[in-house]
N, C-alpha and C positions, 0 to 999 in steps of 0.2 A: 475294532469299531471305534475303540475312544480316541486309540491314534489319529486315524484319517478324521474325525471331527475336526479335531486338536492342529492338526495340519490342517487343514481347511479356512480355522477360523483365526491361525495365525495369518498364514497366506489375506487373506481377507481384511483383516486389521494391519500389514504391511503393506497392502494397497490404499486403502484408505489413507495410511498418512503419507504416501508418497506424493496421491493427490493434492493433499492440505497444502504442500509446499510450493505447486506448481505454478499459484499463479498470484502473483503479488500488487501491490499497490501502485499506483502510476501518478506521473506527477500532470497535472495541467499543462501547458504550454503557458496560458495566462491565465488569472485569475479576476474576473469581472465585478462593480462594484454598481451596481443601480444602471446595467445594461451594457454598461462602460468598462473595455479592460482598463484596467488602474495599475498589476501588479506582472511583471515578464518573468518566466523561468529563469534566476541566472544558474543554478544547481542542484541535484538530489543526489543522495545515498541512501543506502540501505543500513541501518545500526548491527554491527553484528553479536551486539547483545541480546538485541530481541527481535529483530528481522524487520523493524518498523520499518519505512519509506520517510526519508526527511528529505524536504522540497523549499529550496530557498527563493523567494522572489525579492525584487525591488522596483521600484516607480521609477519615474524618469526623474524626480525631486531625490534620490535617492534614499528614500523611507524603508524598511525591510519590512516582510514577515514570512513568516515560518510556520508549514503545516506539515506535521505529523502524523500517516495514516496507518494502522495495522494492516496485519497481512491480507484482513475478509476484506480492506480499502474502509475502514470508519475513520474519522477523521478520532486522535488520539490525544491532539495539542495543536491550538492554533488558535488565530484571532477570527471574528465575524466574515471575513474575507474570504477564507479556507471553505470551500464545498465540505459539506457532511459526508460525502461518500466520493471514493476517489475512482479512474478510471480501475482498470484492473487489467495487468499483461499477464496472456495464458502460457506466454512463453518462461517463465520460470524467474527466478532473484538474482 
């Protein structure tokens, strides 16, 4: 009986974090400033140190910035620009 628990609630906590992994942070297309896009996608990656989402934009002035979101999509690092919470793809890292 302790086995099949035991089996059950590994099984159970192996599902659980296969979930955690599935669906990670998305970048904007653009990034809006008082209604007005201001900042265009030019690039993102995934860190594979800690699976963040790094999202590069810049202006048409050529100005950059950089938003950082963890994997739940909270914003990690970034300027006033950066949304607090980012899209989210169910589709996997």
């Amino acid at each position: 009986m302790f086995t099949a628990r035991f089996t059950i609630l590994a099984l159970l906590t192996f599902l659980a974090g296969a979930r955690a992994h599935t669906e990670c942070a998305t970048c904007n297309e653009t990034l809006e400033v008082d209604g007005v896009v201001t900042y265009q996608l030019v690039n993102s990656y995934v860190r594979s140190e800690n699976g963040y989402t790094v999202c590069n934009y810049a202006d048409e002035a050529g100005d950059k910035t950089i938003c950082e979101y963890a994997n739940g999509g909270m914003l990690m690092d970034g300027n006033e620009a950066c949304p607090l919470w980012s899209r989210m793809d169910g589709y996997g890292c």
